[in-house]
C-alpha positions in Angstrom: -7.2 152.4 79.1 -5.2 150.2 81.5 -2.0 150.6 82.2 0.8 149.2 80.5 2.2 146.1 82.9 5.8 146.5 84.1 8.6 145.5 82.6 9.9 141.9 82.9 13.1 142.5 84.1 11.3 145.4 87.0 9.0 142.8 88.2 11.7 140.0 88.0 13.9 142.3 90.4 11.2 143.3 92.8 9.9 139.8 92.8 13.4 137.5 93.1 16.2 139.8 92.9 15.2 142.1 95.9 15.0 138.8 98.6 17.7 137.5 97.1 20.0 140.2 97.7 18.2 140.7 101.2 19.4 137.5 102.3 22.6 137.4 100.6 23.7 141.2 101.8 22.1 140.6 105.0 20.2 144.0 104.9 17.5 144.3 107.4 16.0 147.4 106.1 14.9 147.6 102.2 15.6 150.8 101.0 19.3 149.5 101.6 18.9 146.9 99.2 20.7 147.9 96.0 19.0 149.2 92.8 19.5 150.5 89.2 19.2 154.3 89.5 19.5 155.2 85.5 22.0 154.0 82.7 23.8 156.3 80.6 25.4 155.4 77.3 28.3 157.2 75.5 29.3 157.4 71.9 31.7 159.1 70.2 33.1 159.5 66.7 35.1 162.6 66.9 38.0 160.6 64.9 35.7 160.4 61.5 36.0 162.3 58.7 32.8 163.1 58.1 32.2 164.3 61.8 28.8 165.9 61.3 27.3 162.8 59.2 28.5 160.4 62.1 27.1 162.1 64.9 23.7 162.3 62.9 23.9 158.4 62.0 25.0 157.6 65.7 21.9 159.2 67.5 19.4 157.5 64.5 21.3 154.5 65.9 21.7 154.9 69.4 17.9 156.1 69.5 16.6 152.8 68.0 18.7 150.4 70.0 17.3 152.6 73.6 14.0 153.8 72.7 15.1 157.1 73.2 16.2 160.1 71.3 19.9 161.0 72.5 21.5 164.2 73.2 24.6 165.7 70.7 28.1 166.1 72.8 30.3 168.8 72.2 34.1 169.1 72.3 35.6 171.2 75.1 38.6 171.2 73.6 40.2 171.4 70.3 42.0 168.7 68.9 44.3 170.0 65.7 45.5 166.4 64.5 42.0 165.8 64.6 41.1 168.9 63.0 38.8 169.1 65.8 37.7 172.9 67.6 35.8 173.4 70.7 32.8 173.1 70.6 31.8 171.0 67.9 29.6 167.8 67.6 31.6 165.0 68.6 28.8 162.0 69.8 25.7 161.5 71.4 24.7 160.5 75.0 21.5 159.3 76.6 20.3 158.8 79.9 17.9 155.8 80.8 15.5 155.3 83.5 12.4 153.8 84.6 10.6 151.8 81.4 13.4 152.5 79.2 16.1 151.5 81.2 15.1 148.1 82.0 13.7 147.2 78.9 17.1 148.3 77.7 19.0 146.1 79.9 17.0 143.5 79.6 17.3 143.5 75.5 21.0 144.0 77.0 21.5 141.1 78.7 19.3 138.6 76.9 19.8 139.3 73.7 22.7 141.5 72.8 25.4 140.2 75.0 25.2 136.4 74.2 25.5 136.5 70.1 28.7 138.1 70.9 31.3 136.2 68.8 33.6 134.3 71.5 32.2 135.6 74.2 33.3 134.4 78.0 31.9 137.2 79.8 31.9 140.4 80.6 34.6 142.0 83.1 34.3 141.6 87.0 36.3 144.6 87.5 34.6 147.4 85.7 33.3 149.3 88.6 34.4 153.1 89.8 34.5 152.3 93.5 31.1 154.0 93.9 29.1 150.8 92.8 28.8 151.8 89.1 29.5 149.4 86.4 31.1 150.5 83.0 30.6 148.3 79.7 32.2 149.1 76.7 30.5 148.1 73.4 32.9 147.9 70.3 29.9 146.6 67.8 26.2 148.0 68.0 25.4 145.5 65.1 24.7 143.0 68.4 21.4 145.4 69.6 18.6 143.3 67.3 17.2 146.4 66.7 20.3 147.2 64.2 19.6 145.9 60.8 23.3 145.1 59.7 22.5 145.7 55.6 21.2 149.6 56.3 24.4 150.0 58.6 26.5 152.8 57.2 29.1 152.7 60.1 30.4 150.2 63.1 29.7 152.1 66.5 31.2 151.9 69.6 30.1 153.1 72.9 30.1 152.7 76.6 27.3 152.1 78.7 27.7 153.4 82.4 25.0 151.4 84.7 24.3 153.3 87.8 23.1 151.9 91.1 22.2 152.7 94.5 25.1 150.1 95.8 27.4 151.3 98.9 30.4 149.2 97.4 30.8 147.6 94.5 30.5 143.9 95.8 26.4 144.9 96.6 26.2 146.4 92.9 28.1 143.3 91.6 26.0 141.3 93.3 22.9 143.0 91.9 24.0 142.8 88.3 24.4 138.8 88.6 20.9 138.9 90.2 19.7 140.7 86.9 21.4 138.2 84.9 24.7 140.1 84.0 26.9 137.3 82.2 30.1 138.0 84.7 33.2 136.3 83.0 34.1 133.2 86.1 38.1 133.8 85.7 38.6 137.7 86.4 42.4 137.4 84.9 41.0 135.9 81.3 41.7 138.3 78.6 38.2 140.5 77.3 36.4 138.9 74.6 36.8 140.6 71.0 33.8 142.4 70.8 33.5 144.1 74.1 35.8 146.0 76.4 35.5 147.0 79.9 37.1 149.8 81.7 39.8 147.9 84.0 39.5 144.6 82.3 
């Protein structure tokens, strides 16, 4: 049985992205040329009611729009105006790498991203300092794998993409390499559907 061929967004970074950011970082050896390590993406609904039914409908979410089954996260701390005690179910989290990741971002970038209602771009300014870029998502309804009639709740999470970027300029560039839709004024105000940590 052959294998199964790469994914398009692997071989379009190995095949453009990786001389492109050679010649545009100026990096004489490879393995300093920037990479996606793994993405991890958070989501919480600790504030609903029904906290034990909305963690179970997140990760039947969260694992059709990644192709993976998510973990549950727990409080570690109580929370009485949320009636909230340590310990208890509060989200799901799930950690993407090789196939899944970059199908994910792919599906991502292509697809998700651009029926955003309004949508100018996504922050410039969203990374840690350590090359990582954080993404909030307000509406999962955008994944295509979502089928808005069967949804019994809006989600929200944040999507954490890690790379192998000494400074967040080489990660930044990488991302617009990949085809990360960077809003061109970094002082115009988020769009409505997505938020990004310092935006």
């Amino acid at each position: 049985m052959a294998p199964a061929p790469a994914p398009a967004l692997k071989k379009y970074y190995q095949e453009h992205a990786v001389p492109a950011l050679r010649e545009k970082l100026a990096l004489k050896n490879v393995h300093q040329i920037p990479r996606i390590e793994k993405v991890v993406i958070n989501c919480s609904v600790g504030k609903e009611a029904d906290r034990k039914v909305a963690v179970e409908d997140a990760a039947n979410d969260v694992a059709k729009i990644t192709g993976q089954r998510p973990v549950i996260t727990k409080a570690k701390l109580a929370i009485s105006n949320f009636k909230l005690r340590a310990g208890e179910p509060v989200g799901v989290k799930v950690t993407l790498r090789g196939r899944n990741m970059y199908e994910f971002l792919e599906r991502l970038i292509k697809l998700a991203i651009p029926v955003i209602r309004d949508f100018r771009g996504v922050a410039t300014r969203a990374f840690d300092g350590r090359g990582n870029y954080t993404l909030g998502i307000k509406d999962h309804t955008i994944f295509p794998e979502i089928e808005i009639d069967k949804v019994k709740r809006n989600l929200g999470f944040d999507i954490c993409i890690v790379t192998s970027a000494r400074t967040d300029d080489e990660a930044r560039e990488l991302l617009k390499v990949l085809g990360m839709p960077f809003r061109r004024n970094p002082n115009e105000a988020p769009p409505t559907q997505t938020t990004s940590q310092a935006a």
